[in-house]
N, CA, C and O atoms as a Tinker XYZ file with bonds, in Angstrom:
   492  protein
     1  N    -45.585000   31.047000   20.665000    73     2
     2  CA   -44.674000   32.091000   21.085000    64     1     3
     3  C    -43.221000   31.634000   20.999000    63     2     4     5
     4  O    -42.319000   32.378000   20.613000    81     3
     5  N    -43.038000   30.325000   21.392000    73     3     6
     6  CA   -41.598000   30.098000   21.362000    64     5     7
     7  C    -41.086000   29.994000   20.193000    63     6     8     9
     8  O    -39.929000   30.365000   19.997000    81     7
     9  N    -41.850000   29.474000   19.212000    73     7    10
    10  CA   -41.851000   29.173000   17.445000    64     9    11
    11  C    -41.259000   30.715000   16.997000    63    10    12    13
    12  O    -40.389000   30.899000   16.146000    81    11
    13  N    -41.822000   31.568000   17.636000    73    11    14
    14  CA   -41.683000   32.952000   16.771000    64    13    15
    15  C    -40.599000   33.365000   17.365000    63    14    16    17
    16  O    -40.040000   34.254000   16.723000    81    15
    17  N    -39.767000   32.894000   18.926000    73    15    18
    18  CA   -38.542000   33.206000   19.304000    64    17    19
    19  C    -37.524000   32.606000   18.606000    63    18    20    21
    20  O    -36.493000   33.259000   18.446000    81    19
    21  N    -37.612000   31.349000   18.096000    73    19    22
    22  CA   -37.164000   30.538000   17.393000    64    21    23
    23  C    -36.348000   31.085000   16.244000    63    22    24    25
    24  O    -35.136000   31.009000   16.045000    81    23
    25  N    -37.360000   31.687000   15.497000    73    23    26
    26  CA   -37.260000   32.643000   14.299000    64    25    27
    27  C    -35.974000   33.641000   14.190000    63    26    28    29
    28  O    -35.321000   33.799000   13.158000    81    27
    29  N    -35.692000   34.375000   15.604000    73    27    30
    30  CA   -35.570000   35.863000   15.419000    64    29    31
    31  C    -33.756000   35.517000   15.189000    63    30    32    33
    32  O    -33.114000   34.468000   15.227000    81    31
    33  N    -33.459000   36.623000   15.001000    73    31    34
    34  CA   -31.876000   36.168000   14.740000    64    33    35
    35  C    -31.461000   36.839000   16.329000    63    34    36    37
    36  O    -32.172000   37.341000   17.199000    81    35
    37  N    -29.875000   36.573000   16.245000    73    35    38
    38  CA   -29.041000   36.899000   17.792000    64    37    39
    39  C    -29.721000   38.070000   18.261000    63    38    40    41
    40  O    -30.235000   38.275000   19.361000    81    39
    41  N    -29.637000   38.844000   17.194000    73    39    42
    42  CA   -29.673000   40.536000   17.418000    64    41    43
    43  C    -31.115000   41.022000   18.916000    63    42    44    45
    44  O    -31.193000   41.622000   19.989000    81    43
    45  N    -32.013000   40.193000   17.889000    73    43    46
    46  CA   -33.877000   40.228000   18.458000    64    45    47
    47  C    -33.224000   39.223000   19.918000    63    46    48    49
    48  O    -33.267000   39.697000   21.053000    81    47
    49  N    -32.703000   37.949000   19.663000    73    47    50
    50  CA   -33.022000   37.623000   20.722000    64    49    51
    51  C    -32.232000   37.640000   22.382000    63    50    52    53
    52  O    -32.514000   37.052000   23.426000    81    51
    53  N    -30.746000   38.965000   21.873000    73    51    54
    54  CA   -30.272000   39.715000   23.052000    64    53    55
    55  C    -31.191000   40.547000   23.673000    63    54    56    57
    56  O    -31.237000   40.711000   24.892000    81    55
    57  N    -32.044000   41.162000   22.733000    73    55    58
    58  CA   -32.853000   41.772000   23.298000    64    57    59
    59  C    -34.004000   41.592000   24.309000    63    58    60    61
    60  O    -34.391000   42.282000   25.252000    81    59
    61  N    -34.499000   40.182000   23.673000    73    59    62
    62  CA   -35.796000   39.706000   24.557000    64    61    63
    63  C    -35.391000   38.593000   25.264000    63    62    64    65
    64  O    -36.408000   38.336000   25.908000    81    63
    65  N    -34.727000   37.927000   25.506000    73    63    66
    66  CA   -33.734000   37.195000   26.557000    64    65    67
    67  C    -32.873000   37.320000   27.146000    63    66    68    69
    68  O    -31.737000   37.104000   26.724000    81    67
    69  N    -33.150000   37.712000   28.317000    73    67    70
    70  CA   -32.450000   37.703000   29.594000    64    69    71
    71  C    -31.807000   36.776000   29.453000    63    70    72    73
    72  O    -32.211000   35.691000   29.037000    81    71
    73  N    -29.887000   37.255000   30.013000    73    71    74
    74  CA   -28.890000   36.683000   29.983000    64    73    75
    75  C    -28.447000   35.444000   28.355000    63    74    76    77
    76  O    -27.876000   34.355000   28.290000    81    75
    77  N    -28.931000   36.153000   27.542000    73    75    78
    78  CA   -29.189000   35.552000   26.297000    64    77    79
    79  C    -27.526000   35.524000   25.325000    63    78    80    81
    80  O    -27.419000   34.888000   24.277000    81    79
    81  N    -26.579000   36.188000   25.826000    73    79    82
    82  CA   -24.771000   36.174000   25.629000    64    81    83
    83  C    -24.061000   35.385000   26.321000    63    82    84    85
    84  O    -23.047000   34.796000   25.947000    81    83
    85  N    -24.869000   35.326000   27.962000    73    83    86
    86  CA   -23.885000   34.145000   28.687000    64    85    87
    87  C    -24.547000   32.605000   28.598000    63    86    88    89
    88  O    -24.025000   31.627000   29.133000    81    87
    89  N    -25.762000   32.570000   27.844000    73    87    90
    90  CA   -26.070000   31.205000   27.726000    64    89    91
    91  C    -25.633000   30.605000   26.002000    63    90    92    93
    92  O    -25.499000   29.442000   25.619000    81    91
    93  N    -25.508000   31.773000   25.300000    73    91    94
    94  CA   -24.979000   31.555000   23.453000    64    93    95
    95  C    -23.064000   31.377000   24.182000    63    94    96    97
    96  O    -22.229000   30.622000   23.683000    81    95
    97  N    -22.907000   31.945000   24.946000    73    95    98
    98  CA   -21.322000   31.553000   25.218000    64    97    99
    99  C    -20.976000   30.091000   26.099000    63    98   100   101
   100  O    -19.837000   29.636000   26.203000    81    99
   101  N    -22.270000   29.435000   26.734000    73    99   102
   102  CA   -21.930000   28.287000   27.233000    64   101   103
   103  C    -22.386000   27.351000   25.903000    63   102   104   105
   104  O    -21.808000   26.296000   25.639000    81   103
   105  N    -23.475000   27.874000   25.125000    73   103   106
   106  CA   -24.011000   26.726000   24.012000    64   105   107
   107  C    -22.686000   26.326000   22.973000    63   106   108   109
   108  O    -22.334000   25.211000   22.588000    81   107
   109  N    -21.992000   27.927000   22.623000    73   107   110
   110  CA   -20.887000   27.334000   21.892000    64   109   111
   111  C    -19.776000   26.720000   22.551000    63   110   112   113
   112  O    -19.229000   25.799000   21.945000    81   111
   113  N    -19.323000   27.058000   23.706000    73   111   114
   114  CA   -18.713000   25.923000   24.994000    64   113   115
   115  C    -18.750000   24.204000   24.209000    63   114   116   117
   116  O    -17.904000   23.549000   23.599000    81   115
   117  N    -20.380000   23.917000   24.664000    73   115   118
   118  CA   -20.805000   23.019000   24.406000    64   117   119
   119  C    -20.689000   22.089000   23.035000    63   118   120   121
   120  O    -20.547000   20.871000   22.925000    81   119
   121  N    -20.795000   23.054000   22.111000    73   119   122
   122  CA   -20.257000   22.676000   21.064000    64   121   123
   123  C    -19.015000   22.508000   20.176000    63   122   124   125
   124  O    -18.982000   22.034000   19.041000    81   123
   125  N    -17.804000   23.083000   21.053000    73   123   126
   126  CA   -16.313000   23.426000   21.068000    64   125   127
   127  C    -15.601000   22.347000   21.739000    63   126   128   129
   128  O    -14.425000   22.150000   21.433000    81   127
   129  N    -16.371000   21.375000   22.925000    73   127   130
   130  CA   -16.007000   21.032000   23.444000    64   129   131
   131  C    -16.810000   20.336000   24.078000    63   130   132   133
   132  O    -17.276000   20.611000   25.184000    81   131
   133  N    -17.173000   18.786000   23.015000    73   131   134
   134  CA   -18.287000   17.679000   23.493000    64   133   135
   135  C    -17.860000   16.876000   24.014000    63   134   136   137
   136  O    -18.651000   16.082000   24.523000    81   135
   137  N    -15.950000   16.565000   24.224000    73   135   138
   138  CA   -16.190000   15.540000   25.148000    64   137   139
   139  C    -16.050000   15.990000   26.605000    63   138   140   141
   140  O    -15.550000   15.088000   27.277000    81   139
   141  N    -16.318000   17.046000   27.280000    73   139   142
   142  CA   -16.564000   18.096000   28.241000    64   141   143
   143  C    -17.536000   16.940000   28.981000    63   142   144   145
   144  O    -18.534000   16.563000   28.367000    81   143
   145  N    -17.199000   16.320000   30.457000    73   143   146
   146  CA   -18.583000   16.663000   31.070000    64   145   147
   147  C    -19.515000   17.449000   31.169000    63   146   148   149
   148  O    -18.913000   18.516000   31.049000    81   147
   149  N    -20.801000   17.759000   31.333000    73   147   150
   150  CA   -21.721000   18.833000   31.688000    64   149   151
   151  C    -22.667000   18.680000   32.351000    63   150   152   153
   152  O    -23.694000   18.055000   32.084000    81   151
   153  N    -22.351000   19.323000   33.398000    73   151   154
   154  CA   -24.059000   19.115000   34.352000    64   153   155
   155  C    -24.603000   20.544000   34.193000    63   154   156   157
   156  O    -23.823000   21.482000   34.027000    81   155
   157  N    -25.964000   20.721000   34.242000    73   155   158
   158  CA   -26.830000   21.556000   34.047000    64   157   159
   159  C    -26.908000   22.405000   35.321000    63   158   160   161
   160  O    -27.497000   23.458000   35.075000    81   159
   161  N    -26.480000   22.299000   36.714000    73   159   162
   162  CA   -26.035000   23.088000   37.616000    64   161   163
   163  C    -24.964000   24.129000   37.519000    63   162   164   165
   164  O    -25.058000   25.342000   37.708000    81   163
   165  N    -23.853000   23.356000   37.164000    73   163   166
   166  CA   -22.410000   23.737000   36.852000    64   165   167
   167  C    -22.934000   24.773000   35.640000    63   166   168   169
   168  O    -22.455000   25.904000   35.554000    81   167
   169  N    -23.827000   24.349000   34.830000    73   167   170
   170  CA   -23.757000   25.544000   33.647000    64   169   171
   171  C    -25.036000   26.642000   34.179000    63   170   172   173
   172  O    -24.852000   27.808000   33.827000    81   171
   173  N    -25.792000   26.479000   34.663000    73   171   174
   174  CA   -26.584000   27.310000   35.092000    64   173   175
   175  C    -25.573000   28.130000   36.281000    63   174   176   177
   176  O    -25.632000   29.359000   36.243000    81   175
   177  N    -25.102000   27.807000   36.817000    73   175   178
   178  CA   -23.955000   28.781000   37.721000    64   177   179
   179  C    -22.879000   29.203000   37.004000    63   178   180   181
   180  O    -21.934000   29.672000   37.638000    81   179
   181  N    -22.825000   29.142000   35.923000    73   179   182
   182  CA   -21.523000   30.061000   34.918000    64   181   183
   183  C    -22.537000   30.811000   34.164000    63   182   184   185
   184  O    -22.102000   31.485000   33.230000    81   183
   185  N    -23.419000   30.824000   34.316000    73   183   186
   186  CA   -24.519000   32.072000   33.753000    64   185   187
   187  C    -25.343000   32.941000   34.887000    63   186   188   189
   188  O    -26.219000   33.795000   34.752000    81   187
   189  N    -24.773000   32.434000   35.953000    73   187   190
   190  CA   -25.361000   33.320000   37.209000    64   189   191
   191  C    -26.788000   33.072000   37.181000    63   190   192   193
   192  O    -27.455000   34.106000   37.157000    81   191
   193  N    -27.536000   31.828000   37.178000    73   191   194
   194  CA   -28.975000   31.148000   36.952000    64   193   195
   195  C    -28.833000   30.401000   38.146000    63   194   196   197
   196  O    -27.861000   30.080000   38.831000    81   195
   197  N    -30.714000   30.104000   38.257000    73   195   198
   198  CA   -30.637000   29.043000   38.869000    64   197   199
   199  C    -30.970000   27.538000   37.830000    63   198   200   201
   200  O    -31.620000   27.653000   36.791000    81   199
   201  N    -30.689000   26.842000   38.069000    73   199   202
   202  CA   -30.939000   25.818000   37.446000    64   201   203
   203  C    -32.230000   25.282000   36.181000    63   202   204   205
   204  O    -32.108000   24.846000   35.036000    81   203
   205  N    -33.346000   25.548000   36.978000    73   203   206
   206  CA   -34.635000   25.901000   36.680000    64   205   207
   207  C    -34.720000   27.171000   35.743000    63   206   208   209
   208  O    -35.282000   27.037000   34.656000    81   207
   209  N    -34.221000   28.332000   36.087000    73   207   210
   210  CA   -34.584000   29.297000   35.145000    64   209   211
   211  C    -33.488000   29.225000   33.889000    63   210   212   213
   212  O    -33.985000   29.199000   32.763000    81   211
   213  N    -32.136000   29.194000   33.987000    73   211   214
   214  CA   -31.400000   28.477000   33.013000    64   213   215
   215  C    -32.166000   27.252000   32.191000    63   214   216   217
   216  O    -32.171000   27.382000   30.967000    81   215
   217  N    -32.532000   26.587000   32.505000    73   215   218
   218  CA   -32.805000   25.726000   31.457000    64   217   219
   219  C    -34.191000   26.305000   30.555000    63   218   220   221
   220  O    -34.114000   26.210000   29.330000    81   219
   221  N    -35.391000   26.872000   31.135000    73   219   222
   222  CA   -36.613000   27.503000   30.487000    64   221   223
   223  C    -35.488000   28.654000   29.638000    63   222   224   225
   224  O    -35.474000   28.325000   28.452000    81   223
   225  N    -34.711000   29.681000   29.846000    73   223   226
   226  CA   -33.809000   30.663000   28.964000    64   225   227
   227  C    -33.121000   29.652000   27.780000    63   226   228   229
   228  O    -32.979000   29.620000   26.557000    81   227
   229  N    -33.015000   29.396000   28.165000    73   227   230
   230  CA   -32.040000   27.772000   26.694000    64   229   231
   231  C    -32.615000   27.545000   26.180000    63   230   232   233
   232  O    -32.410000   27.845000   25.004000    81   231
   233  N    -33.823000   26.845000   26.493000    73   231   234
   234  CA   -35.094000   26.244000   25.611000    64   233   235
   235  C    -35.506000   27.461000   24.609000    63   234   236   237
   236  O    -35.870000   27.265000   23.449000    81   235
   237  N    -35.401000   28.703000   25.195000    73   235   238
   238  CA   -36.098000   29.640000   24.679000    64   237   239
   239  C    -35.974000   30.099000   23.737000    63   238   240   241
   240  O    -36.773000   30.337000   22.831000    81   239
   241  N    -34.497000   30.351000   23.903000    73   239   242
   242  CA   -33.009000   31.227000   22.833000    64   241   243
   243  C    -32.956000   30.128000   21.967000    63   242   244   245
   244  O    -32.712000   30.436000   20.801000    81   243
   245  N    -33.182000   28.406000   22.297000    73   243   246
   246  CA   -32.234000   28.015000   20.950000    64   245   247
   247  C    -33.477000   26.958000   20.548000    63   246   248   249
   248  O    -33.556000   26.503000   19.407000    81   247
   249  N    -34.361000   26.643000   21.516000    73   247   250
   250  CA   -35.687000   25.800000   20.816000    64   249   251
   251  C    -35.161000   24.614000   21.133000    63   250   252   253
   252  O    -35.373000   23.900000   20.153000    81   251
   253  N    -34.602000   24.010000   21.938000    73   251   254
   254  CA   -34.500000   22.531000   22.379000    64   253   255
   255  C    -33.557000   22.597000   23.568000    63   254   256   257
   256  O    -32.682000   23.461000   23.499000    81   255
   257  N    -33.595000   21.752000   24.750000    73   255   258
   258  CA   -33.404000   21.631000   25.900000    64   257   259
   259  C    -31.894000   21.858000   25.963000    63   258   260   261
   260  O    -31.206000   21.841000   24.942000    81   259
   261  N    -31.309000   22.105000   27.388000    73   259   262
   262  CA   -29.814000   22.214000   26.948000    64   261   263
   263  C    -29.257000   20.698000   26.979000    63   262   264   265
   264  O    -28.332000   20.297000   26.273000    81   263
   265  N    -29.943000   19.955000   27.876000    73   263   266
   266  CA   -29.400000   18.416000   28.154000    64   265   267
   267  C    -29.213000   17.669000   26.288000    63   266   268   269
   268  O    -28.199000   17.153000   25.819000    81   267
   269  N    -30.126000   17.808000   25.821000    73   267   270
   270  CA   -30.384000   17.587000   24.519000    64   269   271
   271  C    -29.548000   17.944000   23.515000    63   270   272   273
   272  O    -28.990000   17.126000   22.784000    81   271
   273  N    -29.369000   19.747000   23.397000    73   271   274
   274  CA   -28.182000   20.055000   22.696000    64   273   275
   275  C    -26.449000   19.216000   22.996000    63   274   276   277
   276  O    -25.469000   18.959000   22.298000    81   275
   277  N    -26.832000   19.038000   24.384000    73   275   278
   278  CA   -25.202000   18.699000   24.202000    64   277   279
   279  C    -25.162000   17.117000   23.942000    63   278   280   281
   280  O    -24.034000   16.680000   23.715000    81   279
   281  N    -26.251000   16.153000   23.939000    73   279   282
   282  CA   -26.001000   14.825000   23.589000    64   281   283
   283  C    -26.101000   15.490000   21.899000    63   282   284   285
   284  O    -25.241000   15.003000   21.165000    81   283
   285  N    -27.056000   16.550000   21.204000    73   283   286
   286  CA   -26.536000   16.528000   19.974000    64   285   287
   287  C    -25.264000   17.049000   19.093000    63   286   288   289
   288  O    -25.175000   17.043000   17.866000    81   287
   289  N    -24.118000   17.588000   20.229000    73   287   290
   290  CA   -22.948000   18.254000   19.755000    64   289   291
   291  C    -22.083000   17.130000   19.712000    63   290   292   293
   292  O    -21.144000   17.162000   18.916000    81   291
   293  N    -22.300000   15.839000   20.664000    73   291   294
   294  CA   -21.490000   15.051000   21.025000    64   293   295
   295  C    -21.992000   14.512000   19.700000    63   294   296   297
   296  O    -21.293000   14.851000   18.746000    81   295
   297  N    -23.155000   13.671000   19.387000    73   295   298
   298  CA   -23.337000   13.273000   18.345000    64   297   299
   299  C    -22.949000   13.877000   16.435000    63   298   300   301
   300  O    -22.819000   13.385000   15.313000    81   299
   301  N    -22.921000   14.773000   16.896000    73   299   302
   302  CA   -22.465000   15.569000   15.721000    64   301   303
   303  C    -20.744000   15.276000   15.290000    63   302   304   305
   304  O    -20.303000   14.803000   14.243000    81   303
   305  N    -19.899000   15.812000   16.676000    73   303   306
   306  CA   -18.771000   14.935000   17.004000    64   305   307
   307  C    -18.865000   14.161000   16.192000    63   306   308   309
   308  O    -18.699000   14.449000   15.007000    81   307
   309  N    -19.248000   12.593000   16.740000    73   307   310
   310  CA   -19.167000   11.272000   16.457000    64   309   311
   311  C    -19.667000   11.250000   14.810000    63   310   312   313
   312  O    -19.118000   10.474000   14.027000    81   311
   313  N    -20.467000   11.927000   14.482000    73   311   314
   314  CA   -20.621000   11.841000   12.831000    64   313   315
   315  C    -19.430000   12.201000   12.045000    63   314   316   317
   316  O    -18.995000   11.546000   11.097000    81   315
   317  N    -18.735000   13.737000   12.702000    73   315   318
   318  CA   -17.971000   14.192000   11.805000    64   317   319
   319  C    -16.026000   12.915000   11.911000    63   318   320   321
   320  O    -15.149000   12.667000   11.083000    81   319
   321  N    -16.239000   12.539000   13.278000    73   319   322
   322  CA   -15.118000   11.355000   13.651000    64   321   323
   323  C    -15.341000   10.230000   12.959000    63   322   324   325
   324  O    -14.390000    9.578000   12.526000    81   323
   325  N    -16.661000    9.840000   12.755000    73   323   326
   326  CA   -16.831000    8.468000   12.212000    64   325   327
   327  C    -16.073000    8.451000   10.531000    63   326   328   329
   328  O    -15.262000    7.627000   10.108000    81   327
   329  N    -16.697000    9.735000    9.751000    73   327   330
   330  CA   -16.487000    9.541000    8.944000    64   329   331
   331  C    -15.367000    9.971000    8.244000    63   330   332   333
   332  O    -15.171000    9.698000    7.059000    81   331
   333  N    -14.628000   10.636000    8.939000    73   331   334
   334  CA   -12.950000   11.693000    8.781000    64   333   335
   335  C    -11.661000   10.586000    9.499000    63   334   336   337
   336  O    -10.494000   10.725000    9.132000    81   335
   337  N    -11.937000    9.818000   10.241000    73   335   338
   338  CA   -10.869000    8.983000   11.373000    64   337   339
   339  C    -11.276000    7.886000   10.531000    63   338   340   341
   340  O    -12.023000    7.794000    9.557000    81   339
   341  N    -10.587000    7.108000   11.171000    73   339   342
   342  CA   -10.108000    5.859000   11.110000    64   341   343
   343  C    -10.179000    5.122000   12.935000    63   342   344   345
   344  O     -9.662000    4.074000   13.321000    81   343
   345  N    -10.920000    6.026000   13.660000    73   343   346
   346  CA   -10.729000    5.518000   14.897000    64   345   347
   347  C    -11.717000    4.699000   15.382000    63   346   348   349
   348  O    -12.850000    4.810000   14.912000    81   347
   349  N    -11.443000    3.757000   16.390000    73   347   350
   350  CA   -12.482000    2.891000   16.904000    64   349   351
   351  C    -13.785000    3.465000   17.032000    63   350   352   353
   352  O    -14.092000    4.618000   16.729000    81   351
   353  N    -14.830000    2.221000   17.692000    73   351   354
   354  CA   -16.235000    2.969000   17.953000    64   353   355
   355  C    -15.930000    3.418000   19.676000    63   354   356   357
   356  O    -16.571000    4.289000   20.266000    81   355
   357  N    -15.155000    2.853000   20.094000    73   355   358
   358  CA   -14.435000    2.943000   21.825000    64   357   359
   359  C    -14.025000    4.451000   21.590000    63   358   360   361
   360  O    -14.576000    5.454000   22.043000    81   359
   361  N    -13.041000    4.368000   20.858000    73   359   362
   362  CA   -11.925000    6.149000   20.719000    64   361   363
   363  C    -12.758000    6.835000   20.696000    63   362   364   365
   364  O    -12.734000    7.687000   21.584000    81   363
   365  N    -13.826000    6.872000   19.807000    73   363   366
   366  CA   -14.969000    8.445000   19.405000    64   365   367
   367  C    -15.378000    8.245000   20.359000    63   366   368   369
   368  O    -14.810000    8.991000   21.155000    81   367
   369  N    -16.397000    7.376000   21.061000    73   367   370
   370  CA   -17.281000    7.302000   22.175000    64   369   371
   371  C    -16.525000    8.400000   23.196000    63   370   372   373
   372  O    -17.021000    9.462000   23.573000    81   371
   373  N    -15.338000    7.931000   23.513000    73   371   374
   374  CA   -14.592000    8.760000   24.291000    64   373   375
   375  C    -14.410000    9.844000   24.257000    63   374   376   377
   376  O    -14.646000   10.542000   25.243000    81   375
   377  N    -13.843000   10.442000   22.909000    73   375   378
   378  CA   -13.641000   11.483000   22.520000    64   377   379
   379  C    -14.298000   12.453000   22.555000    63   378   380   381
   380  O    -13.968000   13.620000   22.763000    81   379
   381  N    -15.856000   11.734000   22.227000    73   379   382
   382  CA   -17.419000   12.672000   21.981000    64   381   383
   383  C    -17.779000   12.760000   23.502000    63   382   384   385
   384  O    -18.780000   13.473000   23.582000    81   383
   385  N    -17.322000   12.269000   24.941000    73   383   386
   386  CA   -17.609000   12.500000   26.295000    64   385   387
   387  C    -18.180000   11.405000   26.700000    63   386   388   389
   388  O    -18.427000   11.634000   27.885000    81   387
   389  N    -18.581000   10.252000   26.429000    73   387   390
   390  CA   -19.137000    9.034000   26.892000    64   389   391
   391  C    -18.152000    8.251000   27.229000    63   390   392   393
   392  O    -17.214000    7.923000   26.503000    81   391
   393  N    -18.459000    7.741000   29.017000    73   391   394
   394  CA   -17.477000    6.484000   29.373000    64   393   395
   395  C    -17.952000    5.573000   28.903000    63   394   396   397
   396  O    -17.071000    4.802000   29.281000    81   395
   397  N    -18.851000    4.729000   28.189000    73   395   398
   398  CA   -19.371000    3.817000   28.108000    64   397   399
   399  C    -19.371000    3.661000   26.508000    63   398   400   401
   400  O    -19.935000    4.437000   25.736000    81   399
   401  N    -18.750000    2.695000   26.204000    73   399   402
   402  CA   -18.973000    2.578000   24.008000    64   401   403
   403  C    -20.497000    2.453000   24.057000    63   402   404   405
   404  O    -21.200000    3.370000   23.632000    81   403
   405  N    -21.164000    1.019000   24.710000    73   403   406
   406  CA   -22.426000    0.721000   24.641000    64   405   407
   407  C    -23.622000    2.003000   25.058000    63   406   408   409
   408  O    -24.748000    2.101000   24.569000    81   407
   409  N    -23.223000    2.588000   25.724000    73   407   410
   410  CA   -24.043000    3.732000   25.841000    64   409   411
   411  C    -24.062000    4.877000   24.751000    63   410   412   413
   412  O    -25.105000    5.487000   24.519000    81   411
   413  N    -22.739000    5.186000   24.008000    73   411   414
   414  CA   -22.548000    5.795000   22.907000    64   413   415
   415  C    -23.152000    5.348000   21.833000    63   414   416   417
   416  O    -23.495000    6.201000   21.015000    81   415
   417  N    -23.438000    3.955000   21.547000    73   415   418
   418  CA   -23.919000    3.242000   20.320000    64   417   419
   419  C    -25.105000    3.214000   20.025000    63   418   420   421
   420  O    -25.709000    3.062000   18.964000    81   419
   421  N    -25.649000    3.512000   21.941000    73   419   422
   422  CA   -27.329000    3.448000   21.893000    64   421   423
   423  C    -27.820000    4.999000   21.837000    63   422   424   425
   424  O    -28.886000    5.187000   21.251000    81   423
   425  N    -27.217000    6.022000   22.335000    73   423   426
   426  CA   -27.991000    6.999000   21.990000    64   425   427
   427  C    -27.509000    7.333000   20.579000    63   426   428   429
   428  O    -28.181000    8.130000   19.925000    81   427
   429  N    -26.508000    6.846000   20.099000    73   427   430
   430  CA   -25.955000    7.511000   18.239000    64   429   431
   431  C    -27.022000    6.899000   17.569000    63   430   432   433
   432  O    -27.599000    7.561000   16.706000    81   431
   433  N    -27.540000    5.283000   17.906000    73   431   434
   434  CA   -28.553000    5.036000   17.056000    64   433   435
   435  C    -29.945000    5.383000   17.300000    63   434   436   437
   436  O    -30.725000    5.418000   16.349000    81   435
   437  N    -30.421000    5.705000   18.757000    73   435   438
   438  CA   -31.689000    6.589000   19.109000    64   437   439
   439  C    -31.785000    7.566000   18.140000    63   438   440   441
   440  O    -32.672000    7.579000   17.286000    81   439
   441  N    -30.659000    8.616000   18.265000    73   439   442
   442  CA   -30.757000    9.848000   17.104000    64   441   443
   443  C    -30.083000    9.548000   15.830000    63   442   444   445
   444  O    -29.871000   10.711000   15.485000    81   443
   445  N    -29.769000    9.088000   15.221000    73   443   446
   446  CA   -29.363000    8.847000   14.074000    64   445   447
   447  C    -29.944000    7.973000   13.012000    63   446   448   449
   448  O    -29.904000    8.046000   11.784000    81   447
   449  N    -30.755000    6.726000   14.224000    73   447   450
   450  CA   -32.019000    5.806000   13.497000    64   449   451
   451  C    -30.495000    4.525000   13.103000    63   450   452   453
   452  O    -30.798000    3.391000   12.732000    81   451
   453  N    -29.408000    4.806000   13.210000    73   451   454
   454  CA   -28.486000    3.350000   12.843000    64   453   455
   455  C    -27.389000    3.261000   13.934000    63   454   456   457
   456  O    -26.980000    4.167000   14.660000    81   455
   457  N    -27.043000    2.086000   13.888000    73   455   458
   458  CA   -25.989000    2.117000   14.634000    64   457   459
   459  C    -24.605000    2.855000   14.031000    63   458   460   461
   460  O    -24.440000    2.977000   12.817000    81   459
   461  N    -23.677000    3.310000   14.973000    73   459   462
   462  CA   -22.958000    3.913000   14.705000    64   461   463
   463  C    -21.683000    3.483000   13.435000    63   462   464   465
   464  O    -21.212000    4.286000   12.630000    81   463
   465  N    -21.387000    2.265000   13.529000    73   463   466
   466  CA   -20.571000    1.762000   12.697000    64   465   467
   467  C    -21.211000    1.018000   11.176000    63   466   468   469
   468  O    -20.393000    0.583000   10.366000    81   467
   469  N    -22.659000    0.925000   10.895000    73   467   470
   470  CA   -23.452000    0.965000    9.935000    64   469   471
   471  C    -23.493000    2.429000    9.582000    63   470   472   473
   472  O    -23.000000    2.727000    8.494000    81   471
   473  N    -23.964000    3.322000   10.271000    73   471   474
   474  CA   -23.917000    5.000000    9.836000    64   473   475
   475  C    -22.099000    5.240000    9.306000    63   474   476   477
   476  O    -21.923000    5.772000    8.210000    81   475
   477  N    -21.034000    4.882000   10.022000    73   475   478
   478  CA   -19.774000    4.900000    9.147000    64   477   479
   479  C    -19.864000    4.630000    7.561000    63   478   480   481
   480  O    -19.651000    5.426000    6.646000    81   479
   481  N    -20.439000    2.566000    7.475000    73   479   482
   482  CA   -19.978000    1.975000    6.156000    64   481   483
   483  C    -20.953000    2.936000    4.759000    63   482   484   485
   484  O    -20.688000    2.891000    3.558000    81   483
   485  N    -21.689000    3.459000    5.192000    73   483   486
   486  CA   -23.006000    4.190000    4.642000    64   485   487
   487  C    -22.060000    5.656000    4.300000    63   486   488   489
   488  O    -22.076000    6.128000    3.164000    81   487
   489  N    -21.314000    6.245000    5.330000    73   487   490
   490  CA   -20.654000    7.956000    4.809000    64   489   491
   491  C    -19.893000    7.688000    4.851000    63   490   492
   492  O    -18.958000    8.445000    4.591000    81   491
């Protein structure tokens, strides 16, 4: 069932998801603006949710968790910085919302399969 929600375009899925405009207006948030803190409270209360039902509506509308999407906007970030800048692996880390470089390096290479400054010399 969720596979076939997956599918549908905006149009289908204003229709069959509840509050399905104020969670596509926090997802692009999210993606406008990765080095944003985000807690999943704070965004479930700018969609008038509770926490719990906000996150099952997210999953629903976009097919992967919201915690998830936004480590992948940040990462996306850091791909499009790595390879356009000239800036440290510290600066992007930052930039992309991580206080920590070492924490940035480990989830860029969790999802990316390399470390971040090998994924640079490579694009």
């Amino acid at each position: 069932r969720l596979a076939a929600v997956r599918g549908l375009g905006d149009v289908y899925k204003r229709q069959i998801i509840p509050h399905y405009n104020a969670i596509l207006s926090i997802r692009q948030d999210i993606y406008a603006n990765p080095q944003r803190e985000y807690r999943i409270p704070s965004l479930a209360r700018c969609a008038g949710l509770s926490s719990i039902y906000f996150q099952e509506l997210y999953k629903k509308a976009f097919g992967i968790s919201c915690g998830a999407d936004i480590i992948n906007s940040r990462i996306e970030n850091a791909r499009r910085l790595l390879s356009e800048t000239a800036y440290t692996i510290e600066q992007i880390a930052e930039r992309c919302g991580y206080n920590n470089s070492i924490h940035f390096s480990r989830q860029f290479k969790q999802v990316m399969g390399v470390a971040p400054s090998k994924w640079r010399s490579t694009h």
